[in-house]
C-alpha positions in Angstrom: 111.1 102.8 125.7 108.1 100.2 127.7 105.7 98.9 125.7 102.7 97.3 127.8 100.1 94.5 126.3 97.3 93.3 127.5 94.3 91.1 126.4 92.0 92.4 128.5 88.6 90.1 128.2 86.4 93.2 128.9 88.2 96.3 128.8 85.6 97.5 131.9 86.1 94.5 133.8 90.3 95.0 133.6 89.5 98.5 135.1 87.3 97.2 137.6 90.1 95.3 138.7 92.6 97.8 139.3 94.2 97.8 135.6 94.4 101.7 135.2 95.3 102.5 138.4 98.3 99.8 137.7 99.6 101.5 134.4 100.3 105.1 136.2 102.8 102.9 138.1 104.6 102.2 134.8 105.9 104.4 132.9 105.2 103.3 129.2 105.1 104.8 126.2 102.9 102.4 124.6 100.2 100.7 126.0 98.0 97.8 123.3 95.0 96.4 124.2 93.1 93.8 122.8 89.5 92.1 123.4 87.9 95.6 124.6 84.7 93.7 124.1 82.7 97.2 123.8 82.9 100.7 122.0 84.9 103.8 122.6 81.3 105.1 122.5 80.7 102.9 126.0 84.0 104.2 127.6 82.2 107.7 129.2 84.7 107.8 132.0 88.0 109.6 131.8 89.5 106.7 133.3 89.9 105.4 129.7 92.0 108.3 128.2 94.7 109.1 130.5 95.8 113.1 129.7 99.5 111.9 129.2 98.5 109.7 126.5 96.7 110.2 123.2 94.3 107.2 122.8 92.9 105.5 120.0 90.8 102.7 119.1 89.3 100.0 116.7 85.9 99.0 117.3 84.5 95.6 115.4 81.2 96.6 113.5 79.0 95.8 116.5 80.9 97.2 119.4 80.6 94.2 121.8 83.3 92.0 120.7 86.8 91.9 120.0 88.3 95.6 119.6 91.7 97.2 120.1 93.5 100.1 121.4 96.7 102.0 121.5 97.5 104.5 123.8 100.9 106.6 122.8 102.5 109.3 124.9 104.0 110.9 121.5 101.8 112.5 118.4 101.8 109.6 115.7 102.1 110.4 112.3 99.4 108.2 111.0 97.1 105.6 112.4 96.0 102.8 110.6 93.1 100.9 111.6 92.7 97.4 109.8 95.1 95.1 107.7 93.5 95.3 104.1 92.1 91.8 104.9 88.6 92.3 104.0 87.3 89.4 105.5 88.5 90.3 109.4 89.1 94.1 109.4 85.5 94.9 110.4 86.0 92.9 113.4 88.3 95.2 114.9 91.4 93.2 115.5 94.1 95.4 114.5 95.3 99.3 114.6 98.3 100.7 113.9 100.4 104.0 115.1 103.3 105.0 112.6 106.4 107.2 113.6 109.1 108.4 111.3 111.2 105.3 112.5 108.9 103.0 114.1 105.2 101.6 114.0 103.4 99.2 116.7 100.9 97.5 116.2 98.3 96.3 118.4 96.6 92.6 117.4 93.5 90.8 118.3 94.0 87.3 116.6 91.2 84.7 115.7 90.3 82.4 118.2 89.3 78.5 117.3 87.2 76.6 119.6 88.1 72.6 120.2 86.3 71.2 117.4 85.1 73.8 115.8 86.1 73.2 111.9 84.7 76.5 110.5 86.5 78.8 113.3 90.0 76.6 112.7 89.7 77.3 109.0 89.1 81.2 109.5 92.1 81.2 111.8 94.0 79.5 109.4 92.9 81.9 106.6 94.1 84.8 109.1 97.6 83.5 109.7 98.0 83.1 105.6 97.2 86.8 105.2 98.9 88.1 108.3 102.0 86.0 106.8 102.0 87.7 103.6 101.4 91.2 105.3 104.3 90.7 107.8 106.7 89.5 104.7 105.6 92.4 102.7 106.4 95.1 105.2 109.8 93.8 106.2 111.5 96.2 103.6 110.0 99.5 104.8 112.2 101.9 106.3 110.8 101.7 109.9 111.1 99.0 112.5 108.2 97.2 113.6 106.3 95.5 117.1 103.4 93.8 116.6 101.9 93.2 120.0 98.9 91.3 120.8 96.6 87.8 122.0 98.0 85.8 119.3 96.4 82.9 120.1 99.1 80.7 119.5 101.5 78.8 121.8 105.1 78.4 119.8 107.2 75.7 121.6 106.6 73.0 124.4 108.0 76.0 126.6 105.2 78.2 126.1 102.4 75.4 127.6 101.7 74.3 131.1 100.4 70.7 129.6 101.6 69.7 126.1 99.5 66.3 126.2 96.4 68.1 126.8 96.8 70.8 124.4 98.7 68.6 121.4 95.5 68.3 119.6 93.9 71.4 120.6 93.9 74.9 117.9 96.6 77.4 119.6 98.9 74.4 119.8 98.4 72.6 116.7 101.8 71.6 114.8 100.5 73.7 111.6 100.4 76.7 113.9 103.6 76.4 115.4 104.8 75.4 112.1 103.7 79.3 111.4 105.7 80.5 113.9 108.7 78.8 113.2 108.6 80.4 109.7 107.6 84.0 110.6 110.7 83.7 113.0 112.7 82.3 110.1 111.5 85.0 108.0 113.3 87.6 110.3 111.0 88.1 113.1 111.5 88.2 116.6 109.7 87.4 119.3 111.6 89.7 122.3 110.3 87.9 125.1 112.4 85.1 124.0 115.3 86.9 123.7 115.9 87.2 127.0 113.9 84.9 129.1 114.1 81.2 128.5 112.0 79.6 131.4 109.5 76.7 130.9 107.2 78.1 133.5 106.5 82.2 132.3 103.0 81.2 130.6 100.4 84.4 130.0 97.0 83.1 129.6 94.8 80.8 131.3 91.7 79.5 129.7 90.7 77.6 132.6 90.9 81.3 134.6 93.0 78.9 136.9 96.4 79.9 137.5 98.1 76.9 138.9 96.6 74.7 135.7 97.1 74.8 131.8 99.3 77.9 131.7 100.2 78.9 127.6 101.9 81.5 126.5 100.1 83.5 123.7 100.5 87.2 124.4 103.7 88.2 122.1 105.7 91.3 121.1 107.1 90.2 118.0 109.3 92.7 116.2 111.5 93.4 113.2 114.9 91.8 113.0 116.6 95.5 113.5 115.5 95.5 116.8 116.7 92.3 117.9 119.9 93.7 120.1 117.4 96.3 121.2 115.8 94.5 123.9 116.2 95.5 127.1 114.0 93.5 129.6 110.9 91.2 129.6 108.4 90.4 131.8 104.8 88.5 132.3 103.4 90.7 135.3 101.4 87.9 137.4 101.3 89.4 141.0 98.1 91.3 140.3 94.9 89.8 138.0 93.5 91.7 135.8 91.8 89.4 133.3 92.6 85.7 132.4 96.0 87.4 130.8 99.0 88.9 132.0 100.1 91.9 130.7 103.1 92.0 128.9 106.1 94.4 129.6 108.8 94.7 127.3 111.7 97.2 127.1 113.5 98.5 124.5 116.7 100.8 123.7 115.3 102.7 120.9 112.4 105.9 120.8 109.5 106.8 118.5 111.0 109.8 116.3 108.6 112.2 114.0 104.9 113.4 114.2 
């Protein structure tokens, strides 16, 4: 089973450059996207719902900012739009398709600006509840990825230049502090279980390729499906926003509509 995600920075501007056209080559049965940046109201062309797929999406209250989508070859049981966190779920960073054994998630998390006291604290306030939602869920009787911009790089091996980003928010010690414990708590993140490399980074703020590389875009999943993972990649050879997509494999299937 291939699960694709992508942080798109414009969902139109991804398909402008080629994105769509790239995922017929693939073969998933998942495909999350975050940072739509616009409506499912302002996607008129078909390009946008593939016929193999069934598509759905999570629009923030405006329409121009943030949003997700899933697309799933298989008839979910449920979607589930939001996280109960009243204070984020109208910006339209997370949606949900449930099977009878399995539920992925796509995620759009908070992003804090250098300096920028008010957005770090918000971010912060995210992580807490998305903590306490991820710990909760761990005894349901499904597996679970979470897939998504993060916005958080969780060793030295996930940045290009630690000096430079030491002090910056996506690399501060209390967010990788986070990671460590979500990890502890059970979680995976399936990239890392089978790549290792210092150099497979995923986003570049600096839209610069060769500079200040991180690693944010993760697939983290439930500790069942730790042996599960069957390859990883960061597909770089084509650009289709400041972020790679993200392909992961996995020896298990989506069972039950």
């Amino acid at each position: 089973m291939r699960i694709i995600s992508f942080s798109a920075d414009g969902i139109k501007n991804a398909a402008d450059r080629g994105f769509y056209d790239w995922l017929k080559e693939q073969d998933a049965e998942f495909i999350c996207i975050q940072d739509l940046q616009c409506s499912e109201y302002d996607l008129q062309d078909n390009l946008y719902f593939p016929p193999e797929y069934n598509a759905y999406f999570f629009d923030d209250v405006g329409g121009k900012a943030n949003g997700v989508a899933i697309y799933t070859r298989q008839l979910p049981k449920a979607i589930m739009t939001g996280l109960g966190f009243s204070d984020f779920d109208m910006e339209g960073r997370y949606i949900q398709a449930d099977f009878e054994n399995l539920s992925v998630g796509c995620l759009l998390a908070p992003q804090a600006e250098p300096g920028n006291a008010d957005q770090l604290a918000r971010k912060t306030e995210f992580f807490s509840l998305l903590q306490n939602h991820l710990l909760k869920i761990r005894n349901k009787r499904r597996e679970f990825i979470i897939c998504g911009n993060w916005h958080i790089a969780h060793t030295a091996a996930d940045v290009q230049d630690t000096e430079r980003n030491a002090n910056h928010p996506g690399f501060l010690a209390e967010e990788r502090q986070w990671m460590d414990e979500l990890i502890e708590a059970g979680y995976v993140d399936a990239f890392r279980e089978i790549n290792s490399d210092r150099d497979e980074f995923s986003w570049w703020p600096d839209g610069d390729r060769d500079n200040n590389g991180m690693r944010t875009d993760f697939q983290i999943v439930s500790k069942g499906l730790k042996y599960s993972v069957d390859y990883g990649a960061l597909y770089k050879a084509r650009e289709f926003s400041n972020h790679a997509p993200v392909i992961m494999d996995y020896d298990i299937e989506p069972t039950g509509a």
